[in-house]
C-alpha positions, 0 to 999 in steps of 0.5 A, spaced: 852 816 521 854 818 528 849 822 533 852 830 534 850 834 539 850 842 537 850 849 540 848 855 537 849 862 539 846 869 536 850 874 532 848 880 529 852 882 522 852 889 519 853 892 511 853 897 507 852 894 501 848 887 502 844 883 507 848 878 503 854 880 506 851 882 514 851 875 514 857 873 510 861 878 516 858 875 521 859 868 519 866 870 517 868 874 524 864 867 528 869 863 524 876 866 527 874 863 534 868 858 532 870 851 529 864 847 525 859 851 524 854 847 520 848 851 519 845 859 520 838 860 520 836 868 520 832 871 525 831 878 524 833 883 518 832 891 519 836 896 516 839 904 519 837 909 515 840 916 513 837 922 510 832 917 506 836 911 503 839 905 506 846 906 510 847 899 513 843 892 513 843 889 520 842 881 521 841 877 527 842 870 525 843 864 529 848 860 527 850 852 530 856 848 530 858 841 533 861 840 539 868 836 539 
């Protein structure tokens, strides 16, 4: 097994439908730009709020990738 060193940096995804899908969108949209990403780790869940119901999930989330 070879040593790997990694980086990390936050996001902060967002969904009407699901926590599932905040950090699905943000790991996604990390993706495009981001290569070898490893590992997330949420950091923060909290939500927006319209006329008394949930309008929107928002994650904040680490995610780690190795350096080439």
């Amino acid at each position: 097994m070879s040593n790997h060193v990694y980086k990390h940096i936050e996001l902060t995804g967002s969904s009407p439908v699901s926590i599932e899908d905040a950090v699905g969108g943000a790991i996604a949209k990390a993706h495009e730009t981001v290569h070898n990403i490893q590992w997330f780790s949420v950091k923060e869940t909290r939500g927006h709020v319209v006329d008394g119901k949930v309008a929107h999930w928002q994650v904040t989330i680490d995610i780690g990738f190795t350096l080439e």
